[in-house]
N, C-alpha and C positions, 0 to 999 in steps of 0.2 A: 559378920563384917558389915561396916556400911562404906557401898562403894556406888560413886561417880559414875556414872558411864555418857560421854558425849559424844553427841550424833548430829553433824548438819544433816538431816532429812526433817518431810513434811512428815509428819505423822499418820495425815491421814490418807496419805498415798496406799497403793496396794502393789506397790515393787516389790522386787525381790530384796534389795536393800534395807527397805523400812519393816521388812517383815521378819528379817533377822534378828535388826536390832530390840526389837518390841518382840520377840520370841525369847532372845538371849535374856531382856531385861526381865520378864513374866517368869523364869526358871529361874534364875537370882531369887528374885522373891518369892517363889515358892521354894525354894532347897531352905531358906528363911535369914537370906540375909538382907539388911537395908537396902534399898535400892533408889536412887534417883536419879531420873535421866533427864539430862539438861540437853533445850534442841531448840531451832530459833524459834522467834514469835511470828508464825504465819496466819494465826487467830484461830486454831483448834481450840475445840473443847474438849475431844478426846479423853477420854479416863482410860488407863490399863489398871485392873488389879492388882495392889500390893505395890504399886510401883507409883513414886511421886514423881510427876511430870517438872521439871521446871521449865517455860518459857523465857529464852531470851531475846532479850529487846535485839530488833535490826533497825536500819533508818529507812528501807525504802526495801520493798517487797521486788527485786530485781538479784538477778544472778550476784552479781558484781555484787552490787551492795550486802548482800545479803552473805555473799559469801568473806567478806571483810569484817564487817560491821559485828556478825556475831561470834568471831574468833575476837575481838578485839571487847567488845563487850565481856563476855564470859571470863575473860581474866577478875574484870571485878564480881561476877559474879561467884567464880570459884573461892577469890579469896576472903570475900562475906564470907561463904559455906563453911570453907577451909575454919575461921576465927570465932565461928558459931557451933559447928559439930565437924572438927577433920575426919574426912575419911580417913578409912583403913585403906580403901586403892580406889584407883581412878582409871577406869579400862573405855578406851577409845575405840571409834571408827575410824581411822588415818585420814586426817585434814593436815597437806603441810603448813598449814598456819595457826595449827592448834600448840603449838609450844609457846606462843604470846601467853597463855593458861598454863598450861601444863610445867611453864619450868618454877613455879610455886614450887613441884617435889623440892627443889632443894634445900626451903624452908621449911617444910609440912611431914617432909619423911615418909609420905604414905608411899604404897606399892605401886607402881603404874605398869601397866598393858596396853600395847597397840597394838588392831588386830587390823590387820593388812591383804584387800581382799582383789586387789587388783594391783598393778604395773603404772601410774600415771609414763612415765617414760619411754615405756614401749608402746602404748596408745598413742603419745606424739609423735611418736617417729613415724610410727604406723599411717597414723594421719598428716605426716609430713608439716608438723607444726611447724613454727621459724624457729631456726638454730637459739637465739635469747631465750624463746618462752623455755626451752627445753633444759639451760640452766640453770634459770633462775628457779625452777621446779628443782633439778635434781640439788640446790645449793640448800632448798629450804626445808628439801628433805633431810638431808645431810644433818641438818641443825635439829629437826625432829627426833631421829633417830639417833644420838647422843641421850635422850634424857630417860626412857625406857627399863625397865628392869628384866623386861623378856616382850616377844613379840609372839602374835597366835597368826596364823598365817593359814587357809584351807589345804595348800597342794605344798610338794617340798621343791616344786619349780622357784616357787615365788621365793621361797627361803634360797634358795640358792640365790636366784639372782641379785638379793638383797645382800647377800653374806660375798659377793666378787664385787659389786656397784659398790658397796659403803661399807665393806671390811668388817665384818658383822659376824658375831661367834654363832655358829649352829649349834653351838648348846643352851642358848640361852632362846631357841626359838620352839614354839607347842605347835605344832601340825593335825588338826584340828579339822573334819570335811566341813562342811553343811550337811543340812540334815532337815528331817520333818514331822510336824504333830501329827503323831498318829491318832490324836483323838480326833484332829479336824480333818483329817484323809484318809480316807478309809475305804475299804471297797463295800459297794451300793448296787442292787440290783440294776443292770444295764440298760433291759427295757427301762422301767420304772422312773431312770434320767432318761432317756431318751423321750419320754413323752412330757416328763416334766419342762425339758428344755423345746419340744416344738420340734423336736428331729424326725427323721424317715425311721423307723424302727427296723426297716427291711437293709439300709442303708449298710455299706463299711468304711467304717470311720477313720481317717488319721487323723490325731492330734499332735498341735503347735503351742506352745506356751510359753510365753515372753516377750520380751521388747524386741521389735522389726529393726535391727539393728545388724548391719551388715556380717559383722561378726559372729552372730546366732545361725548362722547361714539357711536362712531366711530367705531368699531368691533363688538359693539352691533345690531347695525345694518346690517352687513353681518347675522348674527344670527336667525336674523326673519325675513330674506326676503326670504327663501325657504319657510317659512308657506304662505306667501304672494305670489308665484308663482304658487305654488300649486294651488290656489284659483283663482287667473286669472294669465295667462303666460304669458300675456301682458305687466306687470306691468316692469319696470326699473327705475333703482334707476341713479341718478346723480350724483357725487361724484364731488363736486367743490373745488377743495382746496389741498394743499399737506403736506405733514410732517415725523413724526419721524416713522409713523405707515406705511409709503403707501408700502414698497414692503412688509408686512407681511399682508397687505391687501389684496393686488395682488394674494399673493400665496393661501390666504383664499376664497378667490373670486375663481380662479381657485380648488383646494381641492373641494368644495360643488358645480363643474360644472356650477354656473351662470353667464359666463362670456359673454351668451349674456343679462343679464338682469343686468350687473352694467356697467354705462359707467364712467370709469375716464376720466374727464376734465381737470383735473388739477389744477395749477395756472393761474387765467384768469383778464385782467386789468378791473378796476373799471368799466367801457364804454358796456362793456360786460354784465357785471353781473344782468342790469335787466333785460335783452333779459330772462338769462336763469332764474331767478327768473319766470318770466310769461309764459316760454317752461314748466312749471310744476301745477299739478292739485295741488299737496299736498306738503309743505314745513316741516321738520323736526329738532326736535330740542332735540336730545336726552342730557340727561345729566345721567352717572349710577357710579360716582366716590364719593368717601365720603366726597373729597372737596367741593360741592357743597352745601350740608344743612350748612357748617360752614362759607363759604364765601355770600352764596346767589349769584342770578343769573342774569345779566342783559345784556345778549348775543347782539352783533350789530345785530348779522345776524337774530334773534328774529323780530326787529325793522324795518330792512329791506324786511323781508317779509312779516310782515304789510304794511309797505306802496308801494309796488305790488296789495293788495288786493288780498292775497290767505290763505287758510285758510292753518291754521299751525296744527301738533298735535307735543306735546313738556312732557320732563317728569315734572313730581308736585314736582320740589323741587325747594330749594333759591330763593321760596317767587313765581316763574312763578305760581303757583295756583291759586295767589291773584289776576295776570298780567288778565290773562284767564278768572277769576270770574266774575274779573270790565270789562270787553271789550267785552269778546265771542269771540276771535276770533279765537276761534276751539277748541282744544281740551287735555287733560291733563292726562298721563297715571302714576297711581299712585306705580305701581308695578314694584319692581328693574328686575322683569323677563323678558327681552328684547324679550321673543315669546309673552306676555302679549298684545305687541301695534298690534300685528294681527287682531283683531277683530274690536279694533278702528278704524283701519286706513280703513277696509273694510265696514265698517259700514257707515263712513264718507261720502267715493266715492261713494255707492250707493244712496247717497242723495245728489243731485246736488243743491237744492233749502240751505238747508242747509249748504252747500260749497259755494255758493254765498252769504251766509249774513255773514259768520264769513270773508269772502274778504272784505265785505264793513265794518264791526264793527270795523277790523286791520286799514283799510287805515283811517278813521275816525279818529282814537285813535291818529293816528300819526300826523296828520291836526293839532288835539285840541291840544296834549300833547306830545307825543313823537318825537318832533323836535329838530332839533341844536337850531332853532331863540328861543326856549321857556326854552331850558336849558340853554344855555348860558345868556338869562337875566335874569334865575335867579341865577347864578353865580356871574354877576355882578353888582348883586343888593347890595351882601354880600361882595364883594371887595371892593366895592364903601364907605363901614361902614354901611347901610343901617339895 
């Protein structure tokens, strides 16, 4: 097949976003179908393998602009493409203003997909946006989701909610997790990262990985790592990732004195990131925000610390319960009181044997199941008509 797939992201960002999509598009062209992913022009040079990048013109490198300009651009770009070589289908990242493009299908006949990875509507509420902006999203959704031939969606939260908000058939939707390259995470002798990265080798480690965004619960974790220092002083937390939260981090981190027992890392490139995945005994995966039971949950960084082979303790909502039930690979704290994961997380470390199987259960899972090559064929089993 040769298929479209459009993406407003940087490319050469290292989110969990652009690492999907530029995973997703990398297994397209290697299963060995055409692939070209059209995404604005923020002056990458970037190459992926097997996969043509198109660059589309924006007018002005700003949110707004950018995010206008290359929905409205891209129509002509599709339709060049479309009268040059149509694709077979045209599989999207959900922009409501991508149908200014996309309602071409109705001339072009190709297959289309929109894979829907988040709630805009429940984030505004969440964030108490003004009652307009929250229309004018759910109306342009509404016109989005008319032109679709099936949608791929991570958790079956979000398909629901899609299928009661815009009256949406549940048969026509692929429920599809995230997932991770096992060839780029993989588990790596411990010491061997830990000296690589500058670490205490004596040290025990938690790890954090993602954007300081209220909703990662991200502050909940400064919270119950005094009860965890308390109980051994050794312990330090990792902090990988940056966002809207870090200097209020910072300041909280400093306030409750732990500022030797949290190290901010930062923003750190893909190449990096399993070293510090295996510099760690215990990977973390809090979730304590109300959007999670409504959207469900299917975190990268979840998927990638599976396939490290280290055990995880993560919270029991958007569905991670079921994750943990079928797999084992660690552990599940049911309780929104963020001092609650103390006991788990000590309970854990003192069992090495059992810290070693929930490593090999994760990395397993991601072998059998939670890969790019096994999501993306079946993505494109369903574009195919299949």
């Amino acid at each position: 097949m040769r298929i479209f797939y459009f993406a407003r992201i940087d490319i050469e960002a290292n989110d969990a976003g652009a690492r999907h999509v530029l995973e997703t598009c990398k297994q397209f062209s290697a299963i060995g179908h055409e692939t070209l992913l059209f995404v604005p022009d923020l002056g990458s040079t970037r190459k992926l393998p097997g996969v043509k990048i198109i660059q589309v013109p924006i007018l002005l490198r700003k949110p707004a602009f950018t995010y206008f300009s290359f929905h409205a651009v891209l129509f002509f770009y599709l339709l060049y493409h479309c009268l040059k070589n149509k694709p077979d289908a045209v599989y999207t990242r959900l922009q409501p203003l991508e149908w200014w493009a996309t309602w071409l299908k109705i001339i072009f006949r190709f297959r289309y997909a929109i894979e829907v990875n988040g709630l805009p509507l429940v984030e505004l509420k969440i964030n108490q946006a003004p009652r307009w902006t929250r229309s004018v999203t759910r109306i342009l959704e509404w016109i989005c989701y008319r032109f679709p031939d099936f949608w791929v969606v991570p958790t079956t939260q979000i398909r629901d909610f899609l299928c009661k908000e815009y009256g949406l058939d549940p048969k026509l939707f692929l429920v599809v997790s995230n997932g991770a390259d096992a060839e780029v995470f993989y588990p790596m002798d411990q010491m061997s990262c830990r000296s690589q990265l500058e670490l205490d080798v004596n040290a025990t480690y938690l790890l954090f990985m993602g954007g300081f965004s209220k909703w990662h619960g991200i502050l909940e974790l400064i919270e119950m790592l005094p009860d965890l220092v308390r109980s051994n002083s050794n312990i330090k937390l990792l902090l990988v990732g940056e966002g809207q939260l870090t200097a209020g981090l910072r300041a909280r981190v400093s306030e409750r004195g732990l500022e030797q027992n949290v190290i901010f890392c930062g923003r750190r490139p893909l190449a990096e990131m399993p070293a510090l995945i295996n510099a760690a005994d215990i990977c973390l995966a809090p979730f304590f925000d109300e959007r999670s039971p409504i959207t469900g949950l299917s975190p990268l960084k979840l998927f990638e610390y599976m396939a490290c082979g280290k055990p995880i303790v993560a919270s029991a909502l958007g569905g991670l319960d079921e994750i943990f039930q079928a797999h084992d690979m660690g552990e599940v704290v049911s309780s929104l009181d963020p001092k609650m994961w103390t006991d788990v997380i000590l309970t854990l470390l003192n069992d090495p044997e059992r810290m070693k199987s929930c490593g090999e259960n994760g990395r397993k899972a991601v072998i059998e199941k939670f890969n790019w090559r096994s999501i993306s064929e079946n993505i494109l089993n369903r574009l195919s008509g299949n």
